[in-house]
C-alpha positions as CSV (number, residue, x, y, z in Angstrom):
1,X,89.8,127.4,68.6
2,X,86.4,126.2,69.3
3,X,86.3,124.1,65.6
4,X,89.4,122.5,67.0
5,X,88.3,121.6,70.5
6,X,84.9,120.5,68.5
7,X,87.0,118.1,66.4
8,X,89.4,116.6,69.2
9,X,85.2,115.8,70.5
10,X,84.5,114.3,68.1
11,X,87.6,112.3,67.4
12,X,87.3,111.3,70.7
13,X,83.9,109.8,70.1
14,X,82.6,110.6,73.7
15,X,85.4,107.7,75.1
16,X,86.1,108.9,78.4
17,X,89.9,108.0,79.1
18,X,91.2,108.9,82.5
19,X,94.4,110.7,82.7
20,X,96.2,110.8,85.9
21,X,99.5,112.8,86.7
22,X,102.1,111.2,89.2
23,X,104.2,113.7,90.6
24,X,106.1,114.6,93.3
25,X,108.0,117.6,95.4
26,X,111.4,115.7,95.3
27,X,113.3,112.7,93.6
28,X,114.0,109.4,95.1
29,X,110.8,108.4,96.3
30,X,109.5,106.3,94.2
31,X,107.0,108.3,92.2
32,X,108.4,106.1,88.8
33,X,108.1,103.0,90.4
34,X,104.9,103.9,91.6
35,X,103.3,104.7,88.2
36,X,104.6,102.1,86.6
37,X,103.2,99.2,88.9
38,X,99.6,101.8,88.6
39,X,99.9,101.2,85.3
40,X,100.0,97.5,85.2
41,X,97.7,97.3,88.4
42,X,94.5,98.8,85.5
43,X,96.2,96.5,83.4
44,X,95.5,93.8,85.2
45,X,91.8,94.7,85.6
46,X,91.3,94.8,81.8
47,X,91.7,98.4,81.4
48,X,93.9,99.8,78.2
49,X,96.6,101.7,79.5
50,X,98.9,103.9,78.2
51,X,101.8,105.1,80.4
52,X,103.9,108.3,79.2
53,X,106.8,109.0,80.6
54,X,107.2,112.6,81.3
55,X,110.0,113.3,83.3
56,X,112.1,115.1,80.7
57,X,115.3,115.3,82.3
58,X,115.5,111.8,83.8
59,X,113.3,109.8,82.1
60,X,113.6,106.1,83.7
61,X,110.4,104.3,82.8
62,X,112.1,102.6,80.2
63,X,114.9,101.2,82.6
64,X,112.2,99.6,85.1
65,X,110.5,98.0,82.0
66,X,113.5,96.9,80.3
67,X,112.8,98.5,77.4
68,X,114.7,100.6,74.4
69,X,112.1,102.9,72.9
70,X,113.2,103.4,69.4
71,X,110.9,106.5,69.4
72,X,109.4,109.4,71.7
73,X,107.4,112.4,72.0
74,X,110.1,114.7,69.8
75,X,109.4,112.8,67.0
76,X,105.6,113.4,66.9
77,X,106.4,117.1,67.3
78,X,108.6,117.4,64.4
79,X,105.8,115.2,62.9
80,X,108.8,113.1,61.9
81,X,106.3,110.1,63.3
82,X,102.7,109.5,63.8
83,X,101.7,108.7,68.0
84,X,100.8,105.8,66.7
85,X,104.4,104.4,65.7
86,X,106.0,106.0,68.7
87,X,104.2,103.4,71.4
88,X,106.3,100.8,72.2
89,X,104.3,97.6,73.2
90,X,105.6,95.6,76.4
91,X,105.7,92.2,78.0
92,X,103.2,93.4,80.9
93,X,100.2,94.5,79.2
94,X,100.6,98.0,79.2
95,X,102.0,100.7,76.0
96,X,104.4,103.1,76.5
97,X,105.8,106.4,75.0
98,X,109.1,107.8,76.2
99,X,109.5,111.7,76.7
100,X,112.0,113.8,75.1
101,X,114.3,116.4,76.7
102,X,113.3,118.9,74.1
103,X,109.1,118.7,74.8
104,X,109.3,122.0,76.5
105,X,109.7,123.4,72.9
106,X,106.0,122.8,72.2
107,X,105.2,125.9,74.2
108,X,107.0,127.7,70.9
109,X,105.3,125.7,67.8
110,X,103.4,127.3,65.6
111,X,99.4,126.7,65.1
112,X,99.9,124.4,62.3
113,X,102.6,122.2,64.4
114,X,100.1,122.9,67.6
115,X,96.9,121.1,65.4
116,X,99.5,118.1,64.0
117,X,100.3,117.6,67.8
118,X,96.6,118.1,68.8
119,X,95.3,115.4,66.7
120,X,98.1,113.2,66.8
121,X,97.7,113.2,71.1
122,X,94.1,112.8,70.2
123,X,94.4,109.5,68.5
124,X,95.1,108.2,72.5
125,X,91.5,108.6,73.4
126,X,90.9,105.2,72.9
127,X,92.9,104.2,76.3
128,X,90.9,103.8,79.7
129,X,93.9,105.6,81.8
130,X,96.7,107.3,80.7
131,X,99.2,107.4,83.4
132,X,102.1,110.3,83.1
133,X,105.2,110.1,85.4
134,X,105.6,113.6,85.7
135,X,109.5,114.9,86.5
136,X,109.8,115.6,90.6
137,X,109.6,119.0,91.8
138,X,108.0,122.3,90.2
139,X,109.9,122.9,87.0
140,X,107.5,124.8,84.1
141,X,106.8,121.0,82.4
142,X,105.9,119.4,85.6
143,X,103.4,121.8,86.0
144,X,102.2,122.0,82.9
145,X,101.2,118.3,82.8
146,X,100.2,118.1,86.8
147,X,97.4,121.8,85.2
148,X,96.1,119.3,82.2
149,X,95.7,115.9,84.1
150,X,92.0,114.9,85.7
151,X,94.1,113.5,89.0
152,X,96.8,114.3,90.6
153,X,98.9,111.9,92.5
154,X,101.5,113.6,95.1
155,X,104.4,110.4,96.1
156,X,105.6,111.4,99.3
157,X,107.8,109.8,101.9
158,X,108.0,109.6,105.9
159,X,111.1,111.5,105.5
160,X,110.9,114.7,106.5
161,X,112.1,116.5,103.4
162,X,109.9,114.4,101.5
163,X,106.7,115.8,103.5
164,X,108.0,119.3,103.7
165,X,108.5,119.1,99.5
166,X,104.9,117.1,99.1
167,X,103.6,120.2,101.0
168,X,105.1,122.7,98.6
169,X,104.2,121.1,95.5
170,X,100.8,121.1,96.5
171,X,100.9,124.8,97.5
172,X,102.3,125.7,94.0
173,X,99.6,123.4,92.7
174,X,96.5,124.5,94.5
175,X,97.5,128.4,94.5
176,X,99.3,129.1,91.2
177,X,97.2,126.5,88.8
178,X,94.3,128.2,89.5
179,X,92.2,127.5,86.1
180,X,90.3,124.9,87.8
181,X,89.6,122.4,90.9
182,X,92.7,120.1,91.0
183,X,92.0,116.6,92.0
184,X,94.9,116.2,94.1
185,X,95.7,112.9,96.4
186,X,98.5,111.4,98.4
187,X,100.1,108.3,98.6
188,X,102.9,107.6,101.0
189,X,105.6,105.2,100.0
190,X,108.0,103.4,102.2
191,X,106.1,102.8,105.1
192,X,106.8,100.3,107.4
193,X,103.0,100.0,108.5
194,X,99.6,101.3,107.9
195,X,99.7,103.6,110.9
196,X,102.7,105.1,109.8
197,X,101.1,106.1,106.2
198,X,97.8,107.5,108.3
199,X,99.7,109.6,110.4
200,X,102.1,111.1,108.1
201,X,99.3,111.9,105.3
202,X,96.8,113.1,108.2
203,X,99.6,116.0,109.1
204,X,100.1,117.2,105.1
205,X,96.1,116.8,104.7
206,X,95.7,118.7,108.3
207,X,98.0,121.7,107.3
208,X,97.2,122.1,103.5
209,X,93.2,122.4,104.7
210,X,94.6,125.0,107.7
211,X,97.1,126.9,105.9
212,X,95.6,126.6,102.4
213,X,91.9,125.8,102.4
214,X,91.7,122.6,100.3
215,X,90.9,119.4,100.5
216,X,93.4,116.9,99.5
217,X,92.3,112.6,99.6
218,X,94.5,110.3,101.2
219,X,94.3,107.2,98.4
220,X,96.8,105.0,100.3
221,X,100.4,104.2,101.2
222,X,103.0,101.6,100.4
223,X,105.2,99.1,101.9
224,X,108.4,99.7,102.3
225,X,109.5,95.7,101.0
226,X,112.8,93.9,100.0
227,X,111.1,92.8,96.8
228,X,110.7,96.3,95.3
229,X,114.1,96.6,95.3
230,X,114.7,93.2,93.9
231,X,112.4,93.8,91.2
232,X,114.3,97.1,90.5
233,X,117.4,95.3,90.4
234,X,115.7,92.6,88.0
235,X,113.9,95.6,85.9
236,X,111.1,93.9,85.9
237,X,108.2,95.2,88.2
238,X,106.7,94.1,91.5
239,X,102.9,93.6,90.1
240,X,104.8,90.8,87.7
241,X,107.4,89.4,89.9
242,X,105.1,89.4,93.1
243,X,101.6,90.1,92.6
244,X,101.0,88.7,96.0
245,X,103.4,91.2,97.6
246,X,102.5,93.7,100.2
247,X,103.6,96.5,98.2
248,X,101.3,94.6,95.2
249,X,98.4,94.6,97.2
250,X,98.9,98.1,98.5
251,X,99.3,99.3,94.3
252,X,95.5,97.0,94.2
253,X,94.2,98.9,96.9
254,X,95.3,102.5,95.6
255,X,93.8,101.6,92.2
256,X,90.3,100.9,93.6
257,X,90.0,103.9,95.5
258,X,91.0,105.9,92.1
259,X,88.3,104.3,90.5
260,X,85.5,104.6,93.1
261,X,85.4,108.3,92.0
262,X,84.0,109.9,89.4
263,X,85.7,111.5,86.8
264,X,83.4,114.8,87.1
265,X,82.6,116.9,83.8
266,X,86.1,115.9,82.0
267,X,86.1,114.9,78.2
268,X,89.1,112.8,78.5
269,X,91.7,113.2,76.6
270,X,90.4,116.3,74.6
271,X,90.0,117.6,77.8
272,X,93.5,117.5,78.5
273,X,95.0,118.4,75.6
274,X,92.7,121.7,76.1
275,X,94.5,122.3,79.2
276,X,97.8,121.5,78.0
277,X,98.2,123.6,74.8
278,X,96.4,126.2,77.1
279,X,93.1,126.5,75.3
280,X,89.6,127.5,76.2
């Protein structure tokens, strides 16, 4: 195990790639929409990005990017196809790789399929950010990538199912994924100002330090804006159509905080894969 976490080092050639998990406690709040105007927000600053779509049962990054991937994640498992030939290129400066329905079989490959997998993943270490839009809610994949990612973005709502649901991911998070400090923060989406998005992330931040004893960062919130719709609608996103937008310059914002902290002792994407195939 340790010649194989020495050689994902080494492939990595010390290229410290960022990986952040957007999740979320429930559907329909945005958390795809989100990632994918994250994703072209690093874009924008001259960062590589590589955005993965990991919600395996309704994947949708593809619809907002008006895109057919011809390949995904399946096909590297089967090592039918290199991760090389699976990224799709787009219009917006960002790559892509589509999930697969079936990636919860990985937990069952064997240790030769495990290494192909291993250093096939590994050959994304040359991205600044990788951005994963993670399925909503607490299913075993969801998890799984939300317990390998450096950050953790929670998407939540003013609605009150969304809060009560952003509450109990993070309880799942911070007391069942207990193999190391989670970086977790919270964006709120939808607001219809910035004292709105203060308020309802000060009550989640206020009972998850009471109730569970951690600290969770408030990164930013969201405008609720006619545009994102339109740019749904147009499957083309809001960083493209209006960078000058509210909810634009809100996605700006949310990026600069990210990147005002440090990544800690992470290796990247070695690191992750560690964490993801469960290794030491």
């Amino acid at each position: 195990m340790e010649d194989q976490a020495q050689e994902l080092r080494e492939l990595m050639s010390n290229h410290k790639t960022r990986v952040i998990a957007i999740t979320s406690g429930k559907g329909g709040v945005g958390k795809t929409n989100i990632a994918v105007n994250m994703a072209i927000a690093y874009a924008q600053q001259g960062k590589k990005v590589i955005l993965i779509d990991g919600d395996l049962g309704m994947a949708n990054v593809n619809v907002l990017l008006n895109i057919v991937p011809q390949y995904n994640l399946m096909q590297v498992i089967n090592k039918q196809k290199t991760m090389q030939e699976i990224i799709t290129e787009t219009e917006f400066g960002i790559k892509f790789i589509a999930g697969a329905n079936g990636f919860s079989k990985i937990a069952n490959l064997s240790v030769d399929e495990l290494d192909y997998f291993a250093k096939q993943f590994s050959q994304l270490g040359n991205a600044d950010i990788i951005l994963i839009d993670t399925g909503a809610g607490i299913a075993n994949n969801v998890l799984q990538f939300v317990a390998a990612a450096d950050e953790v973005c929670v998407v939540t709502t003013p609605e009150p199912t969304a809060i009560t649901d952003a509450y109990g991911i993070i309880k799942i998070i911070t007391t069942e994924l207990v193999d190391r400090e989670t970086n977790i923060k919270l964006l709120v989406n939808r607001v219809h100002s910035a004292d709105e998005g203060k308020r309802i992330s000060e009550r989640i931040i206020t009972i998850v330090a009471q109730f569970l004893n951690y600290k969770v960062d408030y990164i930013g919130f969201v405008y609720d804006d006619p545009v994102i719709q339109a740019s749904v609608i147009r499957q083309k996103p809001f960083m493209i159509v209006n960078p000058n937008s509210k909810p634009a310059q809100c996605i700006k914002h949310i990026v600069g905080r990210i990147e005002k902290n440090e990544m800690g002792n992470s290796e990247g994407v070695s690191t992750f894969l560690k964490k993801f195939l469960h290794k030491k």
